[in-house]
Structure formats: C-alpha cells, structure tokens
KEFIGU-657547 format. One line per 3 residues: their letters; for each residue x negated, y, z of C-alpha. Coordinates in steps of 0.2 Angstrom, whole numbers, plus 5000, padded with zeros to 4 digits. Layout:
A = X,Y,Z | ...
//
This chain:
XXX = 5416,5100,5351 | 5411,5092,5333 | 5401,5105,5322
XXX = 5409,5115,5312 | 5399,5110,5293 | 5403,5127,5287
XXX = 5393,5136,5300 | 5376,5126,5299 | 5362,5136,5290
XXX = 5349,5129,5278 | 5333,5137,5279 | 5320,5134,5266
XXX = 5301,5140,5272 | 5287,5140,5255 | 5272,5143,5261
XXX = 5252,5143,5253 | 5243,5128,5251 | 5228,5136,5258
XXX = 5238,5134,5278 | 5234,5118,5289 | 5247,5109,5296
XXX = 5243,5117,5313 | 5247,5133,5304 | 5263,5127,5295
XXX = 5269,5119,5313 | 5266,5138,5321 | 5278,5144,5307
XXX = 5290,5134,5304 | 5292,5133,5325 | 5291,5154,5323
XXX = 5305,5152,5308 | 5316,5141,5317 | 5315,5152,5337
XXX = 5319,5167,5324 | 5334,5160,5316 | 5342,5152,5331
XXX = 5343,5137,5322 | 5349,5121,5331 | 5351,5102,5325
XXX = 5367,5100,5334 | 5374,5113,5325 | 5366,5103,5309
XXX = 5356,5118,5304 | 5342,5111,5292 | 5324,5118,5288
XXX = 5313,5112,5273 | 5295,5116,5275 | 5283,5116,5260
XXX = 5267,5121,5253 | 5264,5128,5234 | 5252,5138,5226
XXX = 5260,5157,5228 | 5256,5172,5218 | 5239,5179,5220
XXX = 5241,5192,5238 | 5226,5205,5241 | 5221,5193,5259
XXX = 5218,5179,5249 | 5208,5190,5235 | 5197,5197,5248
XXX = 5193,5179,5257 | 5184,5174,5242 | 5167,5171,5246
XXX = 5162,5181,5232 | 5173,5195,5237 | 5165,5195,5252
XXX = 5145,5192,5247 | 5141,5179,5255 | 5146,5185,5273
XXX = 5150,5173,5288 | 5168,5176,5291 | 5170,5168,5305
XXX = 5188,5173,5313 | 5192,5187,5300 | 5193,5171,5288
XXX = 5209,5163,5299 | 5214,5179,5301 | 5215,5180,5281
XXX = 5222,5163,5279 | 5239,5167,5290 | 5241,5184,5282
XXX = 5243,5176,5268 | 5258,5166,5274 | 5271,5171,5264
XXX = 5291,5167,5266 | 5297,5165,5249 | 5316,5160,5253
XXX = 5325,5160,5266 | 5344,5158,5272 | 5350,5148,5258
XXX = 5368,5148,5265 | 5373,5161,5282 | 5385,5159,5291
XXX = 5390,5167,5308 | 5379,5159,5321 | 5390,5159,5338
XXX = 5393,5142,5344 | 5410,5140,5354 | 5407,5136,5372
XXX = 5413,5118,5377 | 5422,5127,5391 | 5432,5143,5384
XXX = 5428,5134,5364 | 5426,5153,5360 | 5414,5168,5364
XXX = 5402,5163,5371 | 5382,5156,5362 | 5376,5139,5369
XXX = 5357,5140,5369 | 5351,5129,5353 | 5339,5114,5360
XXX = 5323,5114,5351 | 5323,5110,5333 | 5313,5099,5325
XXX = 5309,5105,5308 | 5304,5086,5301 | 5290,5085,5289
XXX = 5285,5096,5276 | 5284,5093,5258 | 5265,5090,5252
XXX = 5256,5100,5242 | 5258,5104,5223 | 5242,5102,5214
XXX = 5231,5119,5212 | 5230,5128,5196 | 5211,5133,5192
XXX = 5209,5152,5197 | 5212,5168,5186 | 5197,5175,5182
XXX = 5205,5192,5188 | 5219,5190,5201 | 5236,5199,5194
XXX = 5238,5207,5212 | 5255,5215,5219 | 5255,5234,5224
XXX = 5248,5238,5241 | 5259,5250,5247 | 5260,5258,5263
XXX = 5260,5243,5276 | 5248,5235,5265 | 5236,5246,5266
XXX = 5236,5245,5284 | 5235,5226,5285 | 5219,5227,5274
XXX = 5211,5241,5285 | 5213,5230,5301 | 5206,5215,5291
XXX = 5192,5224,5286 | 5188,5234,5300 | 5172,5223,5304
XXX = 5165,5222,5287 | 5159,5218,5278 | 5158,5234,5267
XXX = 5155,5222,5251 | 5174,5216,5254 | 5180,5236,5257
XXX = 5172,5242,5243 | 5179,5229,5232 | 5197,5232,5236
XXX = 5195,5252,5235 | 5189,5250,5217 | 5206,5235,5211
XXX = 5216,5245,5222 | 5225,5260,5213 | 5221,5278,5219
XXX = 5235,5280,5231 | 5231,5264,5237 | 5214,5265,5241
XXX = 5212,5283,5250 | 5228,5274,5259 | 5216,5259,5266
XXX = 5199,5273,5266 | 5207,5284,5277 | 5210,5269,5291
XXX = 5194,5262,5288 | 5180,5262,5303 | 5168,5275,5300
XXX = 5152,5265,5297 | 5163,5253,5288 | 5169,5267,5277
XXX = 5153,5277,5273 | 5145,5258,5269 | 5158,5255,5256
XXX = 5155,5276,5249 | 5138,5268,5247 | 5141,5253,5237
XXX = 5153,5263,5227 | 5141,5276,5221 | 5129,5264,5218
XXX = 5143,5254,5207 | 5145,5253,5188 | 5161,5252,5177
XXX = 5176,5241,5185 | 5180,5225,5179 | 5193,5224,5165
XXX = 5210,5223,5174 | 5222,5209,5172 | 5226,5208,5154
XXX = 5244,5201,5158 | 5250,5216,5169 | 5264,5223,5166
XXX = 5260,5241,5174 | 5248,5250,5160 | 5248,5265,5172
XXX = 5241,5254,5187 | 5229,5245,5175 | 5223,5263,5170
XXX = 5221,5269,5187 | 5211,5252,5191 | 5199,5255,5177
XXX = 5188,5266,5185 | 5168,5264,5190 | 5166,5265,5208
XXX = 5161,5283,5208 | 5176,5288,5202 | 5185,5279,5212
XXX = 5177,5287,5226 | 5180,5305,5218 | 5198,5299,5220
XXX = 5198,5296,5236 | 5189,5311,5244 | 5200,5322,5233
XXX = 5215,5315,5240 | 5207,5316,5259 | 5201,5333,5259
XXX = 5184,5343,5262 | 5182,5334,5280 | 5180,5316,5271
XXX = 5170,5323,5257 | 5159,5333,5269 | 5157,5315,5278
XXX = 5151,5303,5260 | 5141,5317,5256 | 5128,5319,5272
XXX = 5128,5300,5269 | 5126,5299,5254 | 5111,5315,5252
XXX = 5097,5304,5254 | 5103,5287,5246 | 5110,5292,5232
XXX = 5107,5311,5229 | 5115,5312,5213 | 5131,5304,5218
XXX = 5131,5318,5233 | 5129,5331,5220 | 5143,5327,5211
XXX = 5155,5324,5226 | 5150,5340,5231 | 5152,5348,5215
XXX = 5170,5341,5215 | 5184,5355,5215 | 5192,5364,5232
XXX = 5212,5365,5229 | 5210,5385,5228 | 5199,5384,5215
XXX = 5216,5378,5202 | 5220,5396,5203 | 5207,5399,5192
XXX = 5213,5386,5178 | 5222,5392,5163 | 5237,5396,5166
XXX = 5245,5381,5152 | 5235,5367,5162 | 5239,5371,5177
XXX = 5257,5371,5171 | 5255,5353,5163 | 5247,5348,5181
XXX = 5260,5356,5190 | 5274,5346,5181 | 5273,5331,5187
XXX = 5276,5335,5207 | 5291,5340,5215 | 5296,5358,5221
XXX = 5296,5350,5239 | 5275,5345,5236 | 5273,5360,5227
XXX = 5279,5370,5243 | 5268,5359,5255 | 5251,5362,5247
XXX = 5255,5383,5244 | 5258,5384,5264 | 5245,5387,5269
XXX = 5236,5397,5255 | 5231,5415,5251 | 5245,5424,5245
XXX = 5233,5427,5227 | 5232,5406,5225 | 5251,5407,5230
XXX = 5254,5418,5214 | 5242,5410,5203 | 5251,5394,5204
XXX = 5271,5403,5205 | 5266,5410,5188 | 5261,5393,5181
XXX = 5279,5386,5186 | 5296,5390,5176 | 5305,5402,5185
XXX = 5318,5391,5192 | 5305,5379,5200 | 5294,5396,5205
XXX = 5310,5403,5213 | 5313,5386,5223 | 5296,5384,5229
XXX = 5297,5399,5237 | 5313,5396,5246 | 5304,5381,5253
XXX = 5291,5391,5257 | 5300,5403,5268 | 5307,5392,5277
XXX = 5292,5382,5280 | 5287,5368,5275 | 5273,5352,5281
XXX = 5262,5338,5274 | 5249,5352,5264 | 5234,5342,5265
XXX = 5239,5327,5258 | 5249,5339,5244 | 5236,5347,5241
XXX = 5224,5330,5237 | 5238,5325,5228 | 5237,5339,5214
XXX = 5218,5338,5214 | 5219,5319,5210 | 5229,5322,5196
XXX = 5219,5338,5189 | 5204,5328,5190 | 5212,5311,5181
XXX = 5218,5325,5166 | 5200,5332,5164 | 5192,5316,5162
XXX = 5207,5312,5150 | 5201,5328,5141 | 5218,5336,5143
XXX = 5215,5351,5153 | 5198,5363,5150 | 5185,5357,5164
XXX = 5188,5367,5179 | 5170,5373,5183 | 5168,5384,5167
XXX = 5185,5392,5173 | 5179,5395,5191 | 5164,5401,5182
XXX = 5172,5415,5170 | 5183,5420,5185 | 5167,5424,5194
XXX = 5158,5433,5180 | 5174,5442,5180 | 5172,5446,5196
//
C-alpha cells in the first residue's frame, strides 16, 4: 500500500558538539529503534550538533574541575551523559502500519532506518567563566555519584560546593566512602566559594551556592545525621582538627528544644505539618512538647494526629530542620543555639 503522508513522523535529534560521529551514529541508531521509525513509511530524522546549555557532566569534565587527573573512561563516560535530546516528535501521528494482507491491525516490522547525515557543527562560544548550571535534582544526583565514584575527590568536592545543599548531601550520601571523606577533606581545608552566576535567575539557589567549603560540609552532615558526621570527624581529627571541632560542635536535633520559643517558631514555619510529624517520631515526649508549643495551635493539633497514627522519613526531617536553623543563625536571625543549650543546662 502507498504511505499514508499524514502518518510519517519527523524527528529532530540536537545533540553537543562535544559527541563524535561514532557517538552521534549510536544515538541517532538508539533514537530511531526507539521510535519505530521507518523510511517506507517516510518517517524523517535530522541529526545535529550545537553548543547546548552548560549540564553539571560537562562542568565536571573540565580539566580543571578535575585537577589534572587522567580520566581515562570516566572521560567517555562524561561525554555521552551529556547527550542531550533537545526536540523530538515534531509531528506524531499513530504508528501502526496496515498489513499488505488484512490492510488493517496488524504492524509491519519497519526496515532499518537510515538516518542521513547530520548537520555540522555551529561555531563554539568562548566559555563562562562560571557555568549558569540546571538544578540537580533527584536522578541527578545519582548520575553524578556514579560518575564520581572513582574520583577523583577534587571533582566531588567541587560539585558539593556549586551544588545547592539539598543537592549536594543528595550526591554525599551516594558517594564511595574514601571518595566521600577525600572530598570532606578538601572541603575543610577550602576557602569562600566562587561568586555564583551573576545572570541566574534563582537568588535563593545563588545564596545557597555561596558558601566556603566548610559550610558546605556543615550542610551536608546536618542533613545526614550523627552517623555521617561521626564518620568526617574521626577523619578529619588529625588533618584538620579544627574543622573536626566544629563539626562536632554542630547541634543534635534535640537540642532545638532548647531555642527560644519565637525562633524555633520562625524555623518551624517553613515545613509542613506532614515533616513536622516525621522528625518528632521518634523523640522524647519533653522535645515533642517543646517543639508543639513553638507551633500555632492548629498546626500543633495536626502534628499530633499525624503523630498518632504514625508517621516515617524522621531522619531525613529531622536534618531538614537543622539545615535550616543552622542557615538562620548564620543569617543572625535566630539567637545562636549553643548559649541556649548552655542556659538550659545551668538551669538544670
């Protein structure tokens, strides 16, 4: 039977200038298997390369990024995650060809497609100085683990410190273990951040960017918890005792009982009665009332419905509201939570 027009499907594939043409071949063949697109059926796929946004794989191929390391096959590993598909299906249509016997019902296999040249390359732009670079997010911060997971800790340490905090306990937390305490190690040992992209639109996620690489790795150990802490500190005792110091000096979530009463309320309010709930599980019942009396009564009341009917996810919760206490004491919004634990022991 003659094609019906209407039915073809036009595919545009936009792709990095940094991919070979074997790398190109592999995706556009990868593209076109995925599709089921066939020539009989005049289906049409354009190939071609540009310079695309800046993505966190290509940042950390730098050769600065990565100081100088041999990369080896993390480098090609690099190079095809940052393959991006900018566009596809210009125009979809249904798919199922008719059968030259019934002419209906039934999908006749599509014979290999050949995709035809691809368009050459647009001239590259000279580099940013600092990369404008997309949120992480939570599959993202899985890829970045798995491309980092040999090293080197130069490369780790210099995501967790552009990354935001959310972000970069995500990618800590999946991090090898010698990978991970290397890259606690450069961070104590690291000054202020770098400016962050002056052209962003996010002013919250430049904020949170702008941070020197020790308290970056506050962040991250108060939103892991005590076991990760613990873990940078016995590293970190010998090599940099003073960072240690202060890592261990950092709050436990039990100790917010002791905040006045009006700070805590102001930390409080940005969490949900459903978090709120999850970090108070598994607490004494005196840091359960401490924090139910720093909440409006409504919210009090729904925290401990939750509450009785059980609730998970505490630990995370609970690194959640330290983060945030922390970020507001360095902000000088809240009074510092030390000389609070401190009075409540006098008082004791």
């Amino acid at each position: 039977p003659v094609p019906d027009p209407g039915s073809a499907l036009a595919v545009t594939l936009v792709v990095d200038e940094a991919l070979s043409d074997a790398e190109l071949k592999a995706a556009t063949d990868a593209v076109a298997r995925a599709l089921g697109l066939a020539s009989e059926r005049g289906d049409t796929l354009r190939a071609s390369r540009a310079p695309l946004a800046p993505t966190w794989a290509k940042a950390l191929a730098e050769p600065g990024v990565r100081s100088g390391a041999a990369a080896g096959g993390t480098a090609g590993a690099l190079a095809l995650a940052g393959l991006l598909l900018v566009a596809l299906a210009v125009k979809t249509r249904p798919l199922t060809l008719p059968s030259p016997a019934s002419g209906r019902g039934e999908e006749a296999p599509p014979k290999a497609f050949d995709p035809g040249p691809s368009a050459p390359a647009a001239p590259s732009p000279a580099p940013a100085a600092v990369p404008v670079l997309p949120p992480l997010g939570a599959g993202g911060a899985a890829a970045a683990a798995e491309l980092l997971r040999d090293g080197p800790a130069a490369a780790a340490e210099w995501l967790l410190r552009r990354a935001t905090p959310e972000e970069a306990a995500a990618v800590y937390a999946r991090l090898p273990r010698q990978v991970r305490l290397d890259a606690a190690r450069l961070l104590a040992d690291a000054g202020p951040a770098g400016d962050p992209p002056a052209d962003s639109a996010d002013l919250v996620m430049r904020a949170a960017r702008r941070v020197s690489g020790l308290e970056r790795l506050e962040d991250v150990v108060l939103r892991l918890g005590a076991e990760v802490r613990d873990e940078a500190c016995a590293h970190l005792r010998l090599a940099s005792p003073a960072a240690a110091g202060r890592l261990n000096a950092l709050p436990l979530f039990p100790d917010l009982a002791a905040a006045d009463v009006d700070d805590l309320r102001l930390c409080l309010s940005a969490f949900s009665t459903a978090r709120l709930a999850a970090a108070l599980a598994g607490e004494t019942p005196g840091v359960r009332i401490a924090f139910l009396d720093a909440l409006p009564g409504v919210a009090a009341d729904l925290v401990r419905e939750r509450l009785e009917r059980g609730t998970s996810g505490g630990a995370s919760a609970c690194g959640e509201i330290l983060a945030r206490w922390r970020g507001l004491e360095r902000a000088g919004r809240v009074r510092p939570l030390a000389e609070a634990v401190a009075r409540a022991e006098d008082g004791a």
